[in-house]
KOLDRENGU-286137 format. One line per 2 residues: number of its first residue (from 1); their letters; for each residue x, y, z of C-alpha. Coordinates in steps of 0.5 Angstrom, whole numbers. Example, Ala and Ser with C-alpha at 12.3 -4.5 7.8 and 13.67 -1.06 7.14 Angstrom:
1> as> 25 -9 16  27 -2 14
% end
This chain:
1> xx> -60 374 375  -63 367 378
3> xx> -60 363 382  -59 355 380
5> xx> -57 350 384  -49 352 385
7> xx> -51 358 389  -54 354 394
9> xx> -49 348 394  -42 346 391
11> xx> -42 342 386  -41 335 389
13> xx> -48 335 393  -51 338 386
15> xx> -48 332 382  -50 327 388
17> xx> -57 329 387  -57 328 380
19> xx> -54 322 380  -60 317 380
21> xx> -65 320 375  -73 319 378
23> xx> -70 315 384  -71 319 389
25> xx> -68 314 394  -63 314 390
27> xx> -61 321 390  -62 322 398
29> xx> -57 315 399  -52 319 394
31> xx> -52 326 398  -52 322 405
33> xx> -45 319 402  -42 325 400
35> xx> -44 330 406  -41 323 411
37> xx> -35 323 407  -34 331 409
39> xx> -35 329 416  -41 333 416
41> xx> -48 333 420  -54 332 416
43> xx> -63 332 418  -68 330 414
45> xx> -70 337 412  -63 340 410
47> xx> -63 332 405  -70 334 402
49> xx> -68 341 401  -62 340 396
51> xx> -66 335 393  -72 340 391
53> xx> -67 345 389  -61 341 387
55> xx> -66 336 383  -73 339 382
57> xx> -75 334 377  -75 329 383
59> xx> -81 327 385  -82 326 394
61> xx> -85 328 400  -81 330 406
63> xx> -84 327 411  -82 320 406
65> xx> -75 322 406  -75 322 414
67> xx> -78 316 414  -73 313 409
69> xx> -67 316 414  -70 315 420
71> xx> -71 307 417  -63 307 415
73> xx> -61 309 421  -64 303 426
75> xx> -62 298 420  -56 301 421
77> xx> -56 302 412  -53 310 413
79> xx> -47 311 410  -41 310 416
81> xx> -36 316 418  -28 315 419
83> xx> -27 315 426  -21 319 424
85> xx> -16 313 424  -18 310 419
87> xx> -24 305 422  -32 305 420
89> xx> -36 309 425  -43 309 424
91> xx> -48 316 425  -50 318 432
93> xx> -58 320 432  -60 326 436
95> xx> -66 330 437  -66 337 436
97> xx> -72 342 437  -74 347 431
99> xx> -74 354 433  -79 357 428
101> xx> -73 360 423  -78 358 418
103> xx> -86 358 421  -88 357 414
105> xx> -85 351 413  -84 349 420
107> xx> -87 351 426  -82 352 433
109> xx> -82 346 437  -83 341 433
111> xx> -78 335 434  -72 334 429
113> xx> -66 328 429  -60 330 427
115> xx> -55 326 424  -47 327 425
117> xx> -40 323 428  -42 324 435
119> xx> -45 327 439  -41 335 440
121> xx> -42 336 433  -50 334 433
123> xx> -51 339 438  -48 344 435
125> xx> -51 342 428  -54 348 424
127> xx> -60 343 423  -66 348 421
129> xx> -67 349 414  -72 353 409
131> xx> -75 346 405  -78 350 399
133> xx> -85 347 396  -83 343 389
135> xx> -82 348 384  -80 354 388
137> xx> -77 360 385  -70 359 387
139> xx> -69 367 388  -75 366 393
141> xx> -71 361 396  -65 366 396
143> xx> -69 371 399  -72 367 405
145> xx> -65 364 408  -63 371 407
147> xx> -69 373 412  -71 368 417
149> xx> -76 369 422  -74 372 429
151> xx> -74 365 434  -82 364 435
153> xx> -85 361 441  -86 353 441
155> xx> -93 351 438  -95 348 444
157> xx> -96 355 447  -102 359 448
159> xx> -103 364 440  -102 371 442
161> xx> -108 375 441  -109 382 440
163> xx> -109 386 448  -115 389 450
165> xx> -116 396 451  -112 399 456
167> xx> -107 393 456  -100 392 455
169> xx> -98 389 448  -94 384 446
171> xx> -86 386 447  -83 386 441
173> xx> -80 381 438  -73 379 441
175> xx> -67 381 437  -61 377 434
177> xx> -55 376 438  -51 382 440
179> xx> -44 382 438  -40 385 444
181> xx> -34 388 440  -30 385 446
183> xx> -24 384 444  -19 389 440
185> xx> -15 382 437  -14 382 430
187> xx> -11 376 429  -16 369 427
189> xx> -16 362 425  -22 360 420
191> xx> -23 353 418  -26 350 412
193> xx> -33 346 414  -35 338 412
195> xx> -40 342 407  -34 346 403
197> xx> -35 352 406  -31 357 410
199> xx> -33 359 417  -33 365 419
201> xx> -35 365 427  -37 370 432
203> xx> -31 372 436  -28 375 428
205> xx> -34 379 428  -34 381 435
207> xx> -27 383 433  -30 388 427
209> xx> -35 391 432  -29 392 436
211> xx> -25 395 431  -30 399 428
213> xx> -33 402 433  -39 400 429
215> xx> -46 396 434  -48 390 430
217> xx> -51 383 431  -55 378 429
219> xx> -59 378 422  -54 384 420
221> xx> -52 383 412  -45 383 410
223> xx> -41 383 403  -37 378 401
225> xx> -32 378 395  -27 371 393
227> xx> -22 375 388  -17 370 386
229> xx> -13 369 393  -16 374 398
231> xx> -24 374 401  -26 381 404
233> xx> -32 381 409  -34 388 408
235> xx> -39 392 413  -43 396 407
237> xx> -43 396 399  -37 398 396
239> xx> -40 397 389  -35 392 387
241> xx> -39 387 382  -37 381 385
243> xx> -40 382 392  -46 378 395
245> xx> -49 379 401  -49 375 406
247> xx> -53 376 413  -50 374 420
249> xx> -54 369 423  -59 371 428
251> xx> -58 367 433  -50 366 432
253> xx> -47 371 428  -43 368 424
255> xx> -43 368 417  -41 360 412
257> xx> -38 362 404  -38 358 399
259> xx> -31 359 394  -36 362 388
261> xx> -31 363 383  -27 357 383
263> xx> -26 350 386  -30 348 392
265> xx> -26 351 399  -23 344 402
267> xx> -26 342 408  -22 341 414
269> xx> -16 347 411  -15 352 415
271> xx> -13 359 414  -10 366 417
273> xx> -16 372 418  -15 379 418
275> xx> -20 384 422  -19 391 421
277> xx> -24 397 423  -27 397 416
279> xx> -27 389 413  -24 382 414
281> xx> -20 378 410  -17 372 409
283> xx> -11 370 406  -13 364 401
285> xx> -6 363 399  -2 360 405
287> xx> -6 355 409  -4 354 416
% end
């Protein structure tokens, strides 16, 4: 089945995107105001990326949509954050650098601005996307988040050529993160994030490597089913139609799923998770 735009995004950032037919200035001002109201961070290349897939008849370019951010933002225009206290706060800017997850699109070592609240949650902010090219099929999109390239070398750095005979070659490239399985705790918090996905961090997978004796690191998949009340995290495949594959992020190991069968998870909620030696689950039906 081909994915549309509702496996990528929930359905507040899909209606914000088309909420202003052929203005693409439009259309970024929306998405700005609705990842803000759910206190999340944003860059240039995550607005041009819903755009394109949740809004493909839009025509833009992406350094346009950076140049326009990057304009509302030293003319104070972007949308403002709550400070928690019921107070306007406007968006911190922070200079983040690319690590190369997407060399097709966007080489290591290029500078990026993230956008967010203040200045631990940009530092923190999941900011390197794949930005697909106007009219991309949204399974190839699919396909590259869930395969992102090992973390290359900056562009400034010398090319790696081919050694010559009798010289060592290159080392292999670095793997994703090890998960330690340090821990023999069953017990967890999760928390729902401002992009209305569920966060499932590295100490629960650390604990699942624990429980189930089992080595895994970053970039290894999982399988998660949403069925009624429970998710279940699985370590393979067990046949059941509504499960999706999700990989461990490379660098992190942690995993963030959208509610796929009902309404979008509300951000902030927190829930109880259970680890045990064959799966993870979290108990949709008492918040904490």
């Amino acid at each position: 089945m081909t994915p549309s735009a509702i496996n990528f995004y929930p359905q507040p950032i899909v209606d914000a995107a088309n909420s202003v037919q052929g203005d693409w200035r439009g259309a970024c001002d929306a998405v700005l105001q609705v990842i803000t109201d759910g206190d999340r961070c944003y860059s240039s290349g995550e607005i041009a990326r819903i755009l394109r897939i949740c809004a493909p008849d839009l025509r833009f370019s992406v350094p346009g949509i950076g140049g326009y951010i990057r304009d509302a933002f030293c003319s104070d225009a972007l949308p403002e954050y709550d400070d928690g206290m019921g107070n306007p706060m406007s968006p911190l800017q922070v200079g983040r650098t690319t690590l190369g997850l997407f060399p097709n699109r966007t080489p290591s070592g290029q500078p990026v601005f993230v956008y967010g609240p203040d200045q631990g949650a940009c530092d923190v902010a999941e900011y390197e996307v794949y930005i697909p090219r106007p009219g991309e099929d949204l399974g190839d999109v699919e396909d590259t988040d869930s395969n992102p390239a090992t973390p290359q070398p900056p562009s400034t750095m010398p090319a790696t050529t081919t050694p010559a005979p009798g010289q060592p070659s290159q080392a292999p490239a670095a793997p994703g993160v090890v998960l330690q399985g340090n821990t023999s705790r069953t017990s967890f918090e999760c928390k729902v994030t401002g992009d209305f996905r569920l966060y499932l961090n590295r100490e629960v997978f650390d604990a699942l490597a624990y429980q189930s004796g089992l080595a895994m690191r970053g970039g290894d998949p999982v399988y998660v089913r949403v069925d009624g009340d429970v998710v279940t995290v699985l370590l393979t495949d067990d046949g059941d139609a509504n499960n999706v594959s999700f990989t461990l992020g490379r660098t992190r190991g942690r995993i963030k799923v959208p509610n796929q069968t009902g309404s979008p998870f509300v951000p902030g909620t927190r829930y109880g998770v259970t680890v045990t030696s064959t799966e993870i689950t979290v108990d949709l039906a008492n918040a904490l």
